[in-house]
C-alpha positions in Angstrom: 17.2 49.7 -44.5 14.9 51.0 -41.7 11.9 49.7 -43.7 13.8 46.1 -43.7 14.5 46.7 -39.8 10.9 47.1 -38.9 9.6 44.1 -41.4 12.0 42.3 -39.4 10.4 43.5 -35.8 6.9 42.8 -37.4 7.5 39.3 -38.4 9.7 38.4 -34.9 6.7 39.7 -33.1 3.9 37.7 -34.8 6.1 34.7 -34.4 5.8 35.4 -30.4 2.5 36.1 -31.3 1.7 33.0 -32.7 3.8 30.4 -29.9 1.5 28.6 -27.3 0.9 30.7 -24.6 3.3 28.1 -22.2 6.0 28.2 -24.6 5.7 31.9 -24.8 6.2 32.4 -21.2 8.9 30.0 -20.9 10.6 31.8 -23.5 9.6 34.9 -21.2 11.1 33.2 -18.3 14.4 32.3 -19.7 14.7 36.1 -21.0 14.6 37.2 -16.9 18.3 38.0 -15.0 19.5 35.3 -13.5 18.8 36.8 -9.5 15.0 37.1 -11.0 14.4 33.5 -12.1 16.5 32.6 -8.8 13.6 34.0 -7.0 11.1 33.0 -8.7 11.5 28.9 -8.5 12.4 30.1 -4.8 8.6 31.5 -4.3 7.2 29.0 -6.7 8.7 26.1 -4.1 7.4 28.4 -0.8 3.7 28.2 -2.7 3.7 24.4 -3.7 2.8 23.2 -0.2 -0.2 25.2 0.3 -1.0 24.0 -3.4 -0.8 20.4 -2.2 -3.0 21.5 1.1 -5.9 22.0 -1.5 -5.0 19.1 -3.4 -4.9 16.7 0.0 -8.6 17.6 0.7 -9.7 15.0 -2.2 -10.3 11.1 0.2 -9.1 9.0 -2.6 -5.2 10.9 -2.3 -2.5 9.4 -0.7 0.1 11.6 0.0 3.5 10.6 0.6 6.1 12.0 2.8 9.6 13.7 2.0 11.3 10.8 3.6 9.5 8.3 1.5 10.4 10.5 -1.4 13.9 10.1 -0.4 13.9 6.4 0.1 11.9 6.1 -3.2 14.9 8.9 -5.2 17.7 6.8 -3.5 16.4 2.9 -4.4 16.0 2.0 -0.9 12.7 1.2 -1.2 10.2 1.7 1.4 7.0 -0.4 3.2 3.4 1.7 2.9 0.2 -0.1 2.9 -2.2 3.4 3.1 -5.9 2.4 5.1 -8.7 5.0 5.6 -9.4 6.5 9.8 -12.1 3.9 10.2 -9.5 0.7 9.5 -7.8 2.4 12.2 -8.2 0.7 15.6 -9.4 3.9 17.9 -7.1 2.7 20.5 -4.4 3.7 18.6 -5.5 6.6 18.1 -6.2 7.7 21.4 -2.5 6.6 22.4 -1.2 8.3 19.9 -3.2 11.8 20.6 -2.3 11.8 24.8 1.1 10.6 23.7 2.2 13.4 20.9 -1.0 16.3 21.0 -3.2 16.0 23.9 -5.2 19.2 22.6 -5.7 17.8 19.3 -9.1 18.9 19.1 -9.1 22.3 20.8 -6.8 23.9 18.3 -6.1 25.1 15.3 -2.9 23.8 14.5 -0.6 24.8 16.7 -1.0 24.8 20.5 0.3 28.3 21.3 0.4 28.1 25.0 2.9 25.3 24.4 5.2 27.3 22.0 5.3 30.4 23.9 6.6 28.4 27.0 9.2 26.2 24.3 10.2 30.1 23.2 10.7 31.1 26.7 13.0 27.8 28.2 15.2 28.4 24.8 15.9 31.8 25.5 16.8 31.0 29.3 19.0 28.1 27.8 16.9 24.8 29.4 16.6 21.7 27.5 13.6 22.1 25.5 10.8 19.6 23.9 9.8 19.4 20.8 6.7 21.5 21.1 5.5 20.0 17.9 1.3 19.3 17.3 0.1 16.8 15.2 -0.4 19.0 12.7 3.2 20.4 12.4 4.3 17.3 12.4 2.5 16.7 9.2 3.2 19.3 7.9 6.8 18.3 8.4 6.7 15.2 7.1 4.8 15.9 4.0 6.4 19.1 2.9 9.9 19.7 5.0 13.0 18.2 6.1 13.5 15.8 9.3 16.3 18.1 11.4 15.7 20.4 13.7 16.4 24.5 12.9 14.4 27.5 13.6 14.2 27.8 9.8 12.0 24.7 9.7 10.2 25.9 12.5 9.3 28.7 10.5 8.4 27.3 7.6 6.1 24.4 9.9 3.8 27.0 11.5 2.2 28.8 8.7 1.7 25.2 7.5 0.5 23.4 10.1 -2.1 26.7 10.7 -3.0 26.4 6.7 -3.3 22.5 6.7 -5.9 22.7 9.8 -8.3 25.0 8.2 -8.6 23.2 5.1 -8.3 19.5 6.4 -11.4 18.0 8.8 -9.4 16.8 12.3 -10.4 13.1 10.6 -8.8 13.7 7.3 -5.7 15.1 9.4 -5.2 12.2 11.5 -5.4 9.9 9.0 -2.8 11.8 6.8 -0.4 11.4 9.8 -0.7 7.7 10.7 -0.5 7.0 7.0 2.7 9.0 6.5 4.5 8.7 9.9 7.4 6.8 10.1 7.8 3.8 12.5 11.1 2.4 11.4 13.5 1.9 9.1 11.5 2.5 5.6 8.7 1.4 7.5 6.2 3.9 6.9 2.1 4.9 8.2 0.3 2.3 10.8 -0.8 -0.5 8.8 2.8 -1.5 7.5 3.8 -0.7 11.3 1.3 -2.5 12.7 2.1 -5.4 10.6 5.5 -5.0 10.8 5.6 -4.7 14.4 3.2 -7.0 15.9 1.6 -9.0 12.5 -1.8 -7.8 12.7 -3.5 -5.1 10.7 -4.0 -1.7 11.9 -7.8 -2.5 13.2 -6.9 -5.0 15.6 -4.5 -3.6 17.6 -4.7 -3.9 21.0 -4.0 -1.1 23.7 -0.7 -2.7 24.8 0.4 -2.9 21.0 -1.2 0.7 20.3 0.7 2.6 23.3 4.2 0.6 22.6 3.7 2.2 18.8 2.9 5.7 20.2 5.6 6.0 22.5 8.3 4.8 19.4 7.0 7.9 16.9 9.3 10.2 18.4 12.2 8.0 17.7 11.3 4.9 15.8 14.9 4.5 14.8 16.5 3.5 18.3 12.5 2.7 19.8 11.5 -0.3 18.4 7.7 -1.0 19.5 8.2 -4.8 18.9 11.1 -4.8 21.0 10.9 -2.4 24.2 13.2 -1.8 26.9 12.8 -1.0 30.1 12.3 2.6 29.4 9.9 1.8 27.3 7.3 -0.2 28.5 6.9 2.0 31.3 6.0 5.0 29.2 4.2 2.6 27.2 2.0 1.9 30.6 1.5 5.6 31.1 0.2 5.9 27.7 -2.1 3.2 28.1 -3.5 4.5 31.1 -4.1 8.4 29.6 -5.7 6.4 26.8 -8.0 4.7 28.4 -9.1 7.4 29.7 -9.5 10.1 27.0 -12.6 10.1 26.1 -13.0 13.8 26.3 -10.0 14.3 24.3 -11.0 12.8 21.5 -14.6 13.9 20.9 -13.8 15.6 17.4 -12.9 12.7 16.0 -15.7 9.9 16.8 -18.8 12.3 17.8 
């Protein structure tokens, strides 16, 4: 009997032995308590991002956003012609930099001055901004969810600080004009600019460029191709800054 007991070990072993080593440790994986394989897929899912951070270096990728993911799961459908930084008119890109990270260049993902003073006016109670840099905001849009909680915020920073060291500013940018929304499944510049004003995204003029910059923090109820009052005249402000932000935006054409 123990002789048949141990021939019966021997030969269950060599059969484990013998699986593909990815079967083997999903059959591993599957033999974990519940609370461990819980945890597990919970890492796994933290570690993805910074997975895809690596993977985003590569040109010829186009990533997409978790809202376009959304609109893709759900069959709405979505509008997202991708183009490289240098289809990009640079007017645009200036009004977008004075309008949502005017220190783009001088740091390294997240603008700290900015988010000790957003830290500070929360804990009094003020009204706060967002506080977000271009980079968060990638980071948000690639790899988080759209409302606002300290959870997110949490998760944003270590991503936006990760994203910066392995992207170039350039490859940054362009990620975020090509995945930022700018109205109803109306996703990344060219499609905006299109969209918006029937041109392509390198012949936008500075008007047209500072209307679309102004909309990106709420593209919903800011429509660039129709402004309101409101609008234009931050649209005018913009335009001015970007006209003259030259030294702003030295790591991105020098």
């Amino acid at each position: 009997m123990t002789e048949g007991l141990q021939q019966l070990d021997i030969s269950t072993d060599s059969e484990e032995a013998e699986m593909p080593p990815r079967l083997g440790r999903l059959a591993r994986f599957k033999t974990r308590p519940l609370w461990q394989r819980i945890v597990l897929i919970f890492v796994g899912l933290l570690l993805l991002p910074y997975l895809l951070i690596l993977f985003y270096v590569l040109p010829f990728i186009h990533p997409i956003s978790t809202l376009m993911l959304r609109d893709a799961v759900t069959f709405q459908g979505y509008y997202r012609r991708w183009v490289s930084f240098d289809e990009i008119a640079p007017v645009l890109v200036q009004s977008v930099m004075v309008s949502e990270d005017g220190q783009f260049c001088f740091h390294g993902g997240v603008d700290w001055g900015e988010m000790r003073m957003l830290v500070q006016d929360t804990l009094r109670g003020q009204s706060t901004r967002g506080g977000s840099t271009i980079p968060m905001q990638t980071s948000k849009n690639l790899f988080l969810w759209n409302s606002r909680s300290f959870v997110r915020k949490a998760l944003e920073l270590p991503l936006a600080v990760s994203s910066s060291f392995v992207w170039s500013k350039r490859r940054m940018m362009e990620i975020y004009l090509n995945v930022a929304e700018w109205g109803p499944g109306i996703y990344g510049i060219e499609a905006a600019a299109r969209y918006h004003f029937k041109v392509p995204a390198s012949k936008l003029n500075a008007r047209q460029a500072a209307l679309l910059a102004v909309s990106l923090p709420n593209p919903i109820d800011r429509v660039a191709s129709k402004p309101g009052r409101g609008l234009r005249q931050l649209a005018s402000l913009i335009q001015r800054r970007a006209k003259n932000s030259g030294e702003y935006i030295k790591c991105l054409y020098n």
